[in-house]
C-alpha positions as CSV (number, residue, x, y, z in Angstrom):
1,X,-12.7,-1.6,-18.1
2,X,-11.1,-4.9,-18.7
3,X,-7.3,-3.1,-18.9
4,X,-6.3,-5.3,-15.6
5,X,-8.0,-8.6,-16.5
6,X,-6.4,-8.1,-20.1
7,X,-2.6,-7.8,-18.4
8,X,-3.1,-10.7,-16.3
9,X,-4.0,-12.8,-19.1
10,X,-1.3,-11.5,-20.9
11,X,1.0,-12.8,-18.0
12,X,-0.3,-16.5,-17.7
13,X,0.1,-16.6,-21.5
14,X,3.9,-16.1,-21.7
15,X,4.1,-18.9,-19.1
16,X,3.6,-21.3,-22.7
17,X,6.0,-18.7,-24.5
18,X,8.7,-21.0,-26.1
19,X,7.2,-23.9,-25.0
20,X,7.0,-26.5,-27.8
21,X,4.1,-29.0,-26.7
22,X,1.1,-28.3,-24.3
23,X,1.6,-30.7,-21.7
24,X,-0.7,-31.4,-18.2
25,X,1.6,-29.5,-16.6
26,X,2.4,-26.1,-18.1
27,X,-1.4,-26.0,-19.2
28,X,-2.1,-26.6,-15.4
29,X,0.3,-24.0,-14.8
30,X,-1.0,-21.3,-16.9
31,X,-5.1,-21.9,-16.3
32,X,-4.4,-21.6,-12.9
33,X,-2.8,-18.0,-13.3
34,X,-5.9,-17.3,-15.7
35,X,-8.2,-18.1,-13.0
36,X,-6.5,-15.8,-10.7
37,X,-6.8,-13.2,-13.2
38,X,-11.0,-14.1,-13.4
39,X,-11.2,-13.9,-9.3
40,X,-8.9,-10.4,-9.6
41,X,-11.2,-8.9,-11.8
42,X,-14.2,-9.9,-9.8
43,X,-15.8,-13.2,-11.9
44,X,-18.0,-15.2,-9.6
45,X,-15.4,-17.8,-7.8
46,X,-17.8,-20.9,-9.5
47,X,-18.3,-19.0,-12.8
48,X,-14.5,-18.5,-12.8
49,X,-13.4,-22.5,-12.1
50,X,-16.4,-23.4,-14.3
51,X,-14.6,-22.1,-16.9
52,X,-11.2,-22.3,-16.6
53,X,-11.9,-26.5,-16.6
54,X,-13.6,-26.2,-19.6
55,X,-10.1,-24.3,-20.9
56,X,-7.8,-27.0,-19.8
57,X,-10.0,-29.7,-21.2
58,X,-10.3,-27.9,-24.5
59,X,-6.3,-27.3,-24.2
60,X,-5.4,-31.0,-23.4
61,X,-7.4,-32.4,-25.8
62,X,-6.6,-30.6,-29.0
63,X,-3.5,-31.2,-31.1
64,X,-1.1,-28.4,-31.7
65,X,-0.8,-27.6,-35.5
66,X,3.1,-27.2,-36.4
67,X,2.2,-23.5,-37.4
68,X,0.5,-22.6,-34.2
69,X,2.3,-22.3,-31.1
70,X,1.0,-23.8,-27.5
71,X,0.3,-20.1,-26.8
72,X,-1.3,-19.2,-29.7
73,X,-3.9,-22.2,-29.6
74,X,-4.4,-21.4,-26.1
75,X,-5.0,-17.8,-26.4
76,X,-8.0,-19.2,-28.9
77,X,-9.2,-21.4,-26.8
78,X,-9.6,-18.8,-23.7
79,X,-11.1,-16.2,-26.4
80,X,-13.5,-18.9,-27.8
81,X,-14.6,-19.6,-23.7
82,X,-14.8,-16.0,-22.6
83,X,-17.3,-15.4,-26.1
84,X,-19.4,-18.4,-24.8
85,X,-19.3,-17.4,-20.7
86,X,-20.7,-14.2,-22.4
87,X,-23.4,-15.8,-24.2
88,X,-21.9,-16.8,-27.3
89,X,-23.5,-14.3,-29.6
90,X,-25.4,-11.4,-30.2
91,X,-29.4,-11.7,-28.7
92,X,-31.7,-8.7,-30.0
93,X,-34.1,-6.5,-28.5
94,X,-37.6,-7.4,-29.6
95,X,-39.8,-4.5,-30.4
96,X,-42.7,-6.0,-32.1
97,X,-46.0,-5.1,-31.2
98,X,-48.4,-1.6,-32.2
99,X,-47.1,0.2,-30.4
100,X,-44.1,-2.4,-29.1
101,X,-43.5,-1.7,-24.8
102,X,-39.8,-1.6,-23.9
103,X,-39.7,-1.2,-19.9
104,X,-36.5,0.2,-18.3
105,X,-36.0,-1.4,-14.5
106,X,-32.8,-1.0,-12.7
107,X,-31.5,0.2,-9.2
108,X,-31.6,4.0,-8.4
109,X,-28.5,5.8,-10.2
110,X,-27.7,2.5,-12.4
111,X,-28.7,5.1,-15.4
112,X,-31.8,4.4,-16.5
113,X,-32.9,7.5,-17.7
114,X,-29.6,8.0,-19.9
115,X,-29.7,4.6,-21.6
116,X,-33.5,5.4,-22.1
117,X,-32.0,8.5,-24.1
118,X,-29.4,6.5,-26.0
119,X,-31.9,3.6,-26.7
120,X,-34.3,6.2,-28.0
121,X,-31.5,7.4,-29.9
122,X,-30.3,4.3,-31.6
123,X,-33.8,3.0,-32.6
124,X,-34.8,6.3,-34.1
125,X,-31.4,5.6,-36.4
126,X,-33.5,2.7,-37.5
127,X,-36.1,4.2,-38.6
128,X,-38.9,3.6,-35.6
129,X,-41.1,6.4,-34.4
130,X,-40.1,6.3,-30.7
131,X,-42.2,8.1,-27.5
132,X,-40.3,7.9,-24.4
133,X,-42.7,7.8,-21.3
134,X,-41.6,9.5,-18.0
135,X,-42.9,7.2,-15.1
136,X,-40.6,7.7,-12.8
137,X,-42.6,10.0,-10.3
138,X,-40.5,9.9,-7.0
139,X,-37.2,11.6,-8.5
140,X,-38.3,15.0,-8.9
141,X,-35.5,15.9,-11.9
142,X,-36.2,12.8,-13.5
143,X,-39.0,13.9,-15.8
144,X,-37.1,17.2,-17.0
145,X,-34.1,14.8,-17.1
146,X,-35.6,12.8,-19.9
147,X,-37.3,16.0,-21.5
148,X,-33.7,16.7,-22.0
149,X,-32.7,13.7,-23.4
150,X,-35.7,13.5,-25.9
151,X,-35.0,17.3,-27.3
152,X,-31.0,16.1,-27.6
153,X,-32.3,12.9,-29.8
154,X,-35.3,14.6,-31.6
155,X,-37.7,12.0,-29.5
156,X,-41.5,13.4,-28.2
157,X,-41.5,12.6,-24.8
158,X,-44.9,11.8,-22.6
159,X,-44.8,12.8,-19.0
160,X,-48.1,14.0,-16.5
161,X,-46.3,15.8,-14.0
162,X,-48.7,15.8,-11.3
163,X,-49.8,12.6,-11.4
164,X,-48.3,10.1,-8.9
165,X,-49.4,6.9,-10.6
166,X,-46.8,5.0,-12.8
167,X,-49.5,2.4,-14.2
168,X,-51.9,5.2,-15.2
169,X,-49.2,7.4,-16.8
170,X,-48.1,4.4,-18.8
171,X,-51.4,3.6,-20.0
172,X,-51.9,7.3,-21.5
173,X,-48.7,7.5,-22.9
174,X,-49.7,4.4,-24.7
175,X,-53.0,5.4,-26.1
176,X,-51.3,9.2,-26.8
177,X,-48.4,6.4,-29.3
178,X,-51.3,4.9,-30.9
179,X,-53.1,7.9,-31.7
180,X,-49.7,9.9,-32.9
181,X,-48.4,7.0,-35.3
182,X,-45.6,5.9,-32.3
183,X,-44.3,2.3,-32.8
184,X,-42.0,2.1,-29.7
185,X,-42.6,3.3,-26.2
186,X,-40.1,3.8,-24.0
187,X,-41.1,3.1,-20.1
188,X,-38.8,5.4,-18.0
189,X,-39.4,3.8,-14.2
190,X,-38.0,4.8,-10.6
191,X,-34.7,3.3,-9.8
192,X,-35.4,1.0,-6.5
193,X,-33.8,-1.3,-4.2
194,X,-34.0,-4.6,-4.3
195,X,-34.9,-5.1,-0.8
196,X,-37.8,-2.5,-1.4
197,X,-40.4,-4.5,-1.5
198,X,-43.4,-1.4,-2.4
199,X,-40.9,-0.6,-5.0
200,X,-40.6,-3.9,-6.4
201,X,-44.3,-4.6,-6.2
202,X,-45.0,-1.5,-8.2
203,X,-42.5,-2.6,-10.7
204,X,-43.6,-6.4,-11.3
205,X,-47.7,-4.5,-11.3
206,X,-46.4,-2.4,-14.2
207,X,-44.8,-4.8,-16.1
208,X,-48.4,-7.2,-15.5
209,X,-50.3,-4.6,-16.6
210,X,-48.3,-3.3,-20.0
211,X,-47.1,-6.8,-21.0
212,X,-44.3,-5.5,-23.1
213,X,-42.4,-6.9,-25.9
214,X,-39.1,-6.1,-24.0
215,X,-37.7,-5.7,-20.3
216,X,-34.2,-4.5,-19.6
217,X,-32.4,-4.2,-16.9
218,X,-30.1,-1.6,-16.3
219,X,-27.1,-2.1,-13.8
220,X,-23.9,-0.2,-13.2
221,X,-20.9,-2.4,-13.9
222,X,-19.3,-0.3,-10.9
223,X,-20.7,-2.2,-8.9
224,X,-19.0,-5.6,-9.7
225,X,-20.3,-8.9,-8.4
226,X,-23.3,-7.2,-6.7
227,X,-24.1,-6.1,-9.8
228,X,-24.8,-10.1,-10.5
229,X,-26.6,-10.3,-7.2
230,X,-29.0,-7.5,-8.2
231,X,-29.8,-9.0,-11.4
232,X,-30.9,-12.1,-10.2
233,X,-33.0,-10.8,-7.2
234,X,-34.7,-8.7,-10.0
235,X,-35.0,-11.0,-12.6
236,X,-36.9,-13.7,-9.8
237,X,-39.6,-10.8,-9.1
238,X,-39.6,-9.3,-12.7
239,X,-38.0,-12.3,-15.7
240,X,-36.3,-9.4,-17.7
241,X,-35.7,-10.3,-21.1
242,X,-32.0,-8.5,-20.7
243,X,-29.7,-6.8,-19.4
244,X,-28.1,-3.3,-19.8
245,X,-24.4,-2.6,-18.3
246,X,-23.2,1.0,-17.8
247,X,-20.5,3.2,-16.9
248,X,-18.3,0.5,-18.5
249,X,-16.2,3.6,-19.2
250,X,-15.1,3.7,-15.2
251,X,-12.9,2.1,-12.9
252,X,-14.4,-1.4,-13.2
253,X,-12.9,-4.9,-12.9
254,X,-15.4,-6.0,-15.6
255,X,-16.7,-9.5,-13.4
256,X,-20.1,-8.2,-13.7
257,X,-19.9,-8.7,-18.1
258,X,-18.2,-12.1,-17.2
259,X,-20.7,-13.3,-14.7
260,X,-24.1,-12.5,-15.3
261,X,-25.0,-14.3,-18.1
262,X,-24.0,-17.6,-16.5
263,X,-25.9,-16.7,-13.0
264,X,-28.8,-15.2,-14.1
265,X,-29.3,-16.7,-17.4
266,X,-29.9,-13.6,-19.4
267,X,-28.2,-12.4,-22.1
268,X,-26.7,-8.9,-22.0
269,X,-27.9,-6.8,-24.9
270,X,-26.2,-3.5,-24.3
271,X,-23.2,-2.0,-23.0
272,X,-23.2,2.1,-22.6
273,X,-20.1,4.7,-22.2
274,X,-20.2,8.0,-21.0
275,X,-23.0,10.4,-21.1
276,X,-23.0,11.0,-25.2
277,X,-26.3,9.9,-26.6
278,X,-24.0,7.9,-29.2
279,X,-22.2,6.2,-26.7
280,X,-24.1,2.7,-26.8
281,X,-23.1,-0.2,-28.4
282,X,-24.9,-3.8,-29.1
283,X,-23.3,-6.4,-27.2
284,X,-21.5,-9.2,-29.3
285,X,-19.8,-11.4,-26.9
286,X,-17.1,-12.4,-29.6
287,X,-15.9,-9.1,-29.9
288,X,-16.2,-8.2,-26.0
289,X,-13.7,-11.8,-25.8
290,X,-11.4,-10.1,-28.4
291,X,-11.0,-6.7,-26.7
292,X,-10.6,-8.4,-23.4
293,X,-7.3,-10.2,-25.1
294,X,-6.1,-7.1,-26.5
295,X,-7.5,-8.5,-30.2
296,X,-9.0,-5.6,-31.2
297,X,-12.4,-5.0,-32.3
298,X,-12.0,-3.9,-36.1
299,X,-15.8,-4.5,-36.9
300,X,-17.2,-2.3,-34.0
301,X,-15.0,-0.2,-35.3
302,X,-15.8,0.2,-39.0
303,X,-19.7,0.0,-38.2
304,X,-19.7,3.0,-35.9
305,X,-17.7,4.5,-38.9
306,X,-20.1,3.9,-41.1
307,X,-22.5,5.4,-39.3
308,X,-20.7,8.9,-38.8
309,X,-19.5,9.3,-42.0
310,X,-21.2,10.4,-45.1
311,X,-20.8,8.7,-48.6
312,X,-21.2,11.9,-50.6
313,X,-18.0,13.6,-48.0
314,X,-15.9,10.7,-48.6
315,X,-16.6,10.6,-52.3
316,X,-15.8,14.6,-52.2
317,X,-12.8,14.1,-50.0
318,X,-11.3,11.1,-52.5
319,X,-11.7,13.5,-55.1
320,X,-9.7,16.1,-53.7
321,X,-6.9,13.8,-52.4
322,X,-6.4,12.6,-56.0
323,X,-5.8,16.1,-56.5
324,X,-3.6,16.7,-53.5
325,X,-5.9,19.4,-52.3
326,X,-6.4,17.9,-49.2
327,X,-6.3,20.9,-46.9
328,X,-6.8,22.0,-43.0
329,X,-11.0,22.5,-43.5
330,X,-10.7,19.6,-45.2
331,X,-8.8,17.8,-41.7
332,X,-10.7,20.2,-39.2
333,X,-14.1,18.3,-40.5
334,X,-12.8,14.7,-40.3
335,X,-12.3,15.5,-36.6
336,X,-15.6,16.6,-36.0
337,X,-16.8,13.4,-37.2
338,X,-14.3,11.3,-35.6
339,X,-15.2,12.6,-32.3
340,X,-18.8,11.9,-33.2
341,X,-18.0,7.9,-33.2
342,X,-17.3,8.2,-29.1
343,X,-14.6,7.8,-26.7
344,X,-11.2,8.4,-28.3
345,X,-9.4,5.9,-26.3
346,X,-12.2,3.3,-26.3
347,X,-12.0,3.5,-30.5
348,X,-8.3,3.5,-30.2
349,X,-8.3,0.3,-28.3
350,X,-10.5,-1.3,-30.9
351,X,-7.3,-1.5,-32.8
352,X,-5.5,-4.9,-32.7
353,X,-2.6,-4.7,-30.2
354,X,-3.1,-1.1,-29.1
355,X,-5.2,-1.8,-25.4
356,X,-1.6,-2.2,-23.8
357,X,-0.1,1.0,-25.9
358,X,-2.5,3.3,-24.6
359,X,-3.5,2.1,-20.9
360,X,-2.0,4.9,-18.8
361,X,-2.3,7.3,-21.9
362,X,-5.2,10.2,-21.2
363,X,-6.6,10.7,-24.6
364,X,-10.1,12.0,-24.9
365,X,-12.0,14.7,-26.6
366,X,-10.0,17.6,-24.9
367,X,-7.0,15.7,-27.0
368,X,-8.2,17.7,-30.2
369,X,-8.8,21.1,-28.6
370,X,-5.3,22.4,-29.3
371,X,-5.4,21.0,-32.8
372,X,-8.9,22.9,-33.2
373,X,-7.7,25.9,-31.9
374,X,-4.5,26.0,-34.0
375,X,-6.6,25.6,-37.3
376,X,-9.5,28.2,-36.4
377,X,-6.4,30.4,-35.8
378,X,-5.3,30.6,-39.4
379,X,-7.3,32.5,-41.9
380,X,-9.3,30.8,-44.6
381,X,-6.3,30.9,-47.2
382,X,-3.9,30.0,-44.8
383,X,-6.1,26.6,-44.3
384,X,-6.6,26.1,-47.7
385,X,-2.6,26.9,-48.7
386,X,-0.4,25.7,-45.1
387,X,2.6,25.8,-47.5
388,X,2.1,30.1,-47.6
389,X,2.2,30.1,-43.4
390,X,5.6,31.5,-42.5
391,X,7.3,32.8,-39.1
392,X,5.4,35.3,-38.3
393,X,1.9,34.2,-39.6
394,X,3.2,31.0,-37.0
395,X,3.5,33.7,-34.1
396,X,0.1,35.0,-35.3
397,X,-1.9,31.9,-35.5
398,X,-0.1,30.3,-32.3
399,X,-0.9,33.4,-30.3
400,X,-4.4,33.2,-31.3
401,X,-5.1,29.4,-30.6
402,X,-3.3,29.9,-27.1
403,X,-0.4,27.8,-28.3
404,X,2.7,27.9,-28.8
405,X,5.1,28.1,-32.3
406,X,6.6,24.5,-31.4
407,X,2.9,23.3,-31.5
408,X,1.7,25.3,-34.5
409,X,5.2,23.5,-36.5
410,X,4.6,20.2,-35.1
411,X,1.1,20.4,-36.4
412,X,2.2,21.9,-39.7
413,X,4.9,19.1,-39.8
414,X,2.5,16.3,-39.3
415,X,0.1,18.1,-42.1
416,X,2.6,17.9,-44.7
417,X,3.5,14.1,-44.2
418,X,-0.5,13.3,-44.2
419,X,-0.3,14.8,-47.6
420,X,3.0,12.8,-48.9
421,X,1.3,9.7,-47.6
422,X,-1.8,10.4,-49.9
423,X,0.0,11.6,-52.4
424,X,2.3,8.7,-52.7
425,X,-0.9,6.4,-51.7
426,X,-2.1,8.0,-55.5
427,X,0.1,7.3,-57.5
428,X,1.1,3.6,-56.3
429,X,-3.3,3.0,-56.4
430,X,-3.8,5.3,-59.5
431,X,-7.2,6.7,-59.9
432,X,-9.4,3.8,-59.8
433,X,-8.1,2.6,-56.6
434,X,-7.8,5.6,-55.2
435,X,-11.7,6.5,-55.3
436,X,-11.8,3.6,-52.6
437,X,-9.4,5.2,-50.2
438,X,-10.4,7.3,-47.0
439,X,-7.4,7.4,-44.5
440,X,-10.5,8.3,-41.7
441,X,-13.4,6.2,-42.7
């Protein structure tokens, strides 16, 4: 999302490159490109001066350390802004209360009904009993929409199909929670316009009448700065308690995660991806500055690891890379779990330094298939010995993955230096340490 904000940035930093002082001028110099870059990406024009000030006053009055250079220090300072423009730091969703409400607003096709899925999904991971409630009666797919979503998650989901009243609907499906043990309900609504006023009336008449804990707003970072605009007409009518920003997997200038906390004065608390149920993450502005600067985000990264992948696999897996018996069922599972943890690129550009590496790359899912393919080719002894797989067992396995012999070797070939690397990893840690290593988790 933020690839074009993070190259501009990267541009009005090299304007201090070999510089050895920050002086008025080159500081002026360089916050005036990285306000530029803040309009470019679509940043509300006050937001955007608001905080590039704040950057030069911050710049002008530190002192550079001899080991930091002018760039460096103002690299921090613009990360260190961006984290606070943002909101600073994490704000949670409260879901207190028996059964605790969490209502769902947002504009029609913003994506309510999928983040009601994922945020299903992620508190169930937590332990809550969950009941997702289907009050959206104008859409007619919307209720077999989230019946969809609730079987993919393993979530009961409450919907009255012939009944036309949101309020009512909501009210059952709160009584049905506190009868069936439920401690979260989930309040699906129609997606409305902000000029709508019958739509927005029902809206602010549900939210009167359930009280929830929590309200969220869901808006499509597509959008840009109306996406601001939106927010703030909503939140006058309905005083959300957050905000939700999806599709930040598309074609977006990212303003709308730059700007809204500062307009509307609520804290985002989500950020969603694509369409897998997994694909939602908690929104720490820290790590959102980071990312934007081509940083990296290394603990988003080892958290949604953690979460994927087993402690009894890796244990099993250490073991047999002690041994060296690291094989291709052994490889062909990692990727199944890797691809579990969400967009390929997105975790690829949680890596320090690699945003800029892999911008016009195309690396998704579909990246694996030939990899797959090549491996389901070969028989089970041929996975478990690769060194046995010879010309024409190549021709074999390459003709039934839809490949080619070049791919099959280059696979083979990258294989066998995965398993010098651990092997030589072994030795240099010896078997204590090497309990401790997992090259995928």
């Amino acid at each position: 999302m933020f690839d074009n904000l993070s190259n501009r940035l990267d541009q009005a930093f090299k304007t201090l490159k070999g510089q050895g002082q920050i002086t008025e001028i080159n500081v002026a110099t360089t916050v005036k490109e990285i306000r530029r870059a803040l309009i470019d990406a679509d940043v509300n024009y006050k937001v955007a001066k608001q905080v590039t000030d704040k950057i030069k006053e911050e710049a002008l009055g530190r002192d550079v350390l001899i080991a930091v250079s002018p760039g460096q220090l103002l690299t921090k300072i613009v990360e260190e802004e961006l984290a606070e423009l943002m909101g600073g730091s994490r704000v949670g969703v409260n879901t207190t209360g028996d059964p605790a409400i969490v209502l769902i607003s947002g504009l029609q096709g913003s994506g309510k009904t999928t983040f009601s899925g994922k945020f299903a999904n992620y508190l169930k991971k937590q332990g809550k009993s969950i009941l997702l409630t289907a009050c959206d009666v104008y859409r007619p797919a919307a209720i077999d929409q989230l019946k969809v979503l609730g079987e993919q998650v393993g979530v009961d989901v409450y919907a009255e199909p012939e009944n036309k009243n949101p309020v009512e609907i909501a009210n059952n499906a709160i009584s049905y929670a506190k009868q069936n043990g439920k401690k979260v309900v989930i309040v699906d609504t129609a997606g409305r316009l902000a000029i709508d006023e019958a739509m927005m009336n029902e809206i602010a008449a549900l939210k009167k009448e359930l009280n929830p804990s929590e309200t969220l707003f869901v808006v499509d970072a597509m959008t840009g700065q109306d996406a601001v605009n939106t927010a703030k007409a909503f939140n006058e009518r309905l005083n959300f308690d957050g905000v939700v920003l999806t599709k930040l997997d598309g074609d977006t200038r990212g303003g709308a995660a730059l700007s809204i906390k500062t307009v509307v004065e609520k804290p985002i608390k989500f950020v969603s991806n694509g369409e897998k149920m997994e694909a939602l993450d908690v929104f720490y502005p820290d790590r959102m500055a980071r990312r934007i600067l081509d940083m990296g985000d290394v603990t988003t990264l080892v958290e949604k690891a953690q979460e994927v992948f087993d402690e009894e696999e890796a244990e099993r897996l250490s073991r047999k890379m002690r041994k060296n018996q690291f094989d291709f069922n052994d490889f062909l599972s990692q990727l199944q779990q890797i691809k579990k943890m969400g967009n390929i690129k997105d975790l690829l550009g949680m890596l320090p330094g690699m945003g800029k590496a892999i911008k016009d790359l195309d690396v998704d899912d579909d990246s694996f298939k030939p990899i797959e393919a090549i491996i389901r080719s070969m028989t089970p002894k041929e996975r478990e010995m690769p060194d046995m797989i010879n010309g024409s067992r190549k021709r074999r396995i390459a003709k039934g993955s839809g490949t080619d012999v070049q791919e099959v070797n280059s696979l083979l070939k990258q294989f066998a230096e995965m398993r010098k690397m651990m092997k030589k990893m072994n030795k240099m840690t010896g078997k204590r340490g090497m309990a401790n290593i997992n090259p995928f988790g």
